[in-house]
C-alpha positions, 0 to 999 in steps of 0.5 A: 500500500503507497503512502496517502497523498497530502492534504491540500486544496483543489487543484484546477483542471487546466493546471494554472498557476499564479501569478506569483510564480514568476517572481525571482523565476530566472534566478532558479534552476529547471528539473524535471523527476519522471516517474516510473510506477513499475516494478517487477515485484513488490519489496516488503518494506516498500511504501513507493507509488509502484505496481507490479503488472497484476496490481495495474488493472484494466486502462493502465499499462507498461506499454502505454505508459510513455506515452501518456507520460509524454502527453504531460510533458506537452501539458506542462509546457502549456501551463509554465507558458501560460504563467509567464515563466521564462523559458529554462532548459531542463539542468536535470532529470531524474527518473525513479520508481519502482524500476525505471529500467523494467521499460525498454531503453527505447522507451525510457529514451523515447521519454528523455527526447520528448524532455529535450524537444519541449524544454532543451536540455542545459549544456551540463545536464544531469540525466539519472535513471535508478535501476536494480542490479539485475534490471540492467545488462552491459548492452542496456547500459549502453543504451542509456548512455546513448539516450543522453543518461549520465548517471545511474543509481543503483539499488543495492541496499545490502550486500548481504543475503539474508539482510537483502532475503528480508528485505525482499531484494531479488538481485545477486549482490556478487553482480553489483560489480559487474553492474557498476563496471558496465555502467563506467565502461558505458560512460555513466557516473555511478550511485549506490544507494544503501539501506540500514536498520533491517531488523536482523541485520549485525553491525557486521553486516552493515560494515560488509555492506559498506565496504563492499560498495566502497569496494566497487569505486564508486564516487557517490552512496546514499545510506538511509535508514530504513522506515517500516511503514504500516501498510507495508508487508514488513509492517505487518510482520513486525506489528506480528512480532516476526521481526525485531524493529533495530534500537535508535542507538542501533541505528545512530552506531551504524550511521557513524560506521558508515560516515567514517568509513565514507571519509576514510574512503575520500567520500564526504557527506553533502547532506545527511543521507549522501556522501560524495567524493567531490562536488561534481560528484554530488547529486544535482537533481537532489540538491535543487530539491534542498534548494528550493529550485523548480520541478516539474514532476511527471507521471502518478503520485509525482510531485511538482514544486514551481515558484512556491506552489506545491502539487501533487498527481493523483496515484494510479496510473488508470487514473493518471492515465485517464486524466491525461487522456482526457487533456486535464491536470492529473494533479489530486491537489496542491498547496500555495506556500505563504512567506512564514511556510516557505521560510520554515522549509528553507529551514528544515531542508537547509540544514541537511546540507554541509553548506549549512543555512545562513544564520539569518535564515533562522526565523527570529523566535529560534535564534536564541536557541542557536547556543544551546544547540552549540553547547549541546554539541548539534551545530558547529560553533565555529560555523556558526560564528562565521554566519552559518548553522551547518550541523555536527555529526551528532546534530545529523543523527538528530537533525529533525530534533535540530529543526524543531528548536530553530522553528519552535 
């Protein structure tokens, strides 16, 4: 079961947006997140917007889905014109899931051309797919790279079996090698994405882990810690009592693990789940979500975010399709930021970043807890007397604490 969309008002038909959207518009980067809701099977612990071919249903299908998710593209195009934005080339692309790479590459790349064709595509743009270890192939891999792909992410989440067994994961971790190898002989910057807190899983393990994806040469990793949501199958297994949900202190042990072994291995972190081995290796398309810039988020459950309007698109793929067919916004609903809600997000998201936020960024009434929160050992001192709240280690492990004492 996916995550229930936010609440929000009503989203117009016709996609309009307000007036407002185009002050300071030239000054932000353009993104594009391309939603790809297919997955070949459902992981346990996965609460995404995705669907294995038996869960879609009569008027939604794999085959037709790039062109319904072109025909949004040529809709967005209308509603950015008609609000007066200036035109930007897309600077990224992201295309995620479910598998993004249980489509053809043909489709995937006749979707990144209908990107190109309606916006250009930035001199430097970044241009992402996620894949599983064991959705691609050498040849594929070149495909992409043809495409106009420069970087992929792979899902490795564990080297272990029985960790990846319980998670659900299908793939051999003794083929992410050989993936990440194929993906650099195609040209392609590599991501590993890492998972930890599987109930079961050892600090032994986690380390195998960590070291096997440094093992791989790669110059980026994300490490999250694993969430069990309630309507997933590993929420009903622990509400069971079949699996033992991992300690905080379990969880803050295997963050620090992997921050030191990421700097002993010349990677440092750029936000509190990434780590990168220098600043062009970091992660464009995820640093204009902490930023604040635009995006246009295309296909079902994709999220928008455009000049402080917020929206979201309705989550099946029938639905979305039939919305889009139909010439109308597949938006379920949206919301407007006002200036104290678009403060209090620069706050939560700037944090995360090892740029820090600007000490003036802090909304007046949480300034007075900037000490506190140095003496606790939560924010650097010495940064914060040069102007920027940037966190400490510990503050990373307690970053949401963090944020609720500069916005309370």
């Amino acid at each position: 079961m996916s995550p229930a969309l936010p609440d929000g008002e009503d989203a117009p038909e016709d996609g309009a947006l307000p007036e407002s959207v185009v002050a300071g518009a030239a000054s932000r980067a353009f993104g594009v997140y391309l939603h790809v809701p297919f997955c070949t099977v459902r992981c346990g612990y996965c609460d995404f917007n995705t669907y294995t071919a038996t869960e879609l249903g009569g008027g939604a299908s794999q085959a037709s889905y790039p062109d319904t998710a072109i025909r949004e593209v040529s809709f967005a195009a209308e509603v950015l014109w008609a609000a007066g934005l200036p035109a930007r080339p897309v600077s990224t692309l992201f295309v995620g899931g479910g598998t993004p790479t249980v489509l053809p590459v043909a489709d995937l790349a006749r979707m990144v051309a209908a990107i190109r064709d309606t916006w250009g595509m930035a001199d430097d743009a970044e241009l992402t797919t996620e894949a599983n270890p064991d959705s691609v192939t050498r040849e594929s891999l070149l495909g992409l790279a043809a495409a106009g792909f420069t970087r992929v992410s792979f899902g490795m989440q564990s080297a272990v079996p029985h960790v990846l067994a319980t998670l659900d994961r299908t793939h051999d971790p003794a083929r992410v090698p050989d993936v990440v190898g194929w993906a650099r002989e195609a040209g392609l910057a590599v991501s590993l994405d890492l998972i930890y807190g599987t109930p079961g899983e050892s600090l032994d393990d986690w380390r195998r882990s960590v070291e096997a994806a440094l093992g791989c040469g790669v110059d980026h990793v994300s490490a999250y810690a694993l969430v069990v949501e309630p309507g997933t199958r590993m929420g009903a297994q622990v509400r069971r009592g079949e699996l033992p949900l991992p300690s905080e202190d379990d969880q803050a042990a295997k963050y620090e693990l992997a921050d030191e072994l990421f700097e002993a291995a010349g990677l440092s972190w750029y936000e509190v789940s990434n780590w990168a081995r220098t600043d062009a290796d970091a992660c464009r398309h995820n640093l204009g979500y902490w930023r604040g810039d635009d995006w246009w988020g295309i296909g079902p459950g994709a999220h928008s975010h455009v000049g402080g309007v917020r929206w979201w698109n309705v989550k099946h793929p029938r639905a979305y399709a039939t919305q889009v067919e139909a010439g109308v916004s597949p938006a379920a609903g949206r919301e407007v930021l006002g200036d104290e809600e678009r403060l209090l997000e620069r706050v939560m998201l700037g944090v995360r970043l090892s740029d820090g936020l600007p000490r003036d960024e802090v909304p007046p009434t949480g300034r007075p807890a900037i000490a506190g929160l140095i003496a606790d050992g939560l924010i650097d001192g010495a940064a914060a007397l040069r102007g920027t709240i940037v966190l400490t280690l510990r503050g990373r492990l307690l970053a949401d604490a963090v944020v609720r004492t500069l916005t309370g």
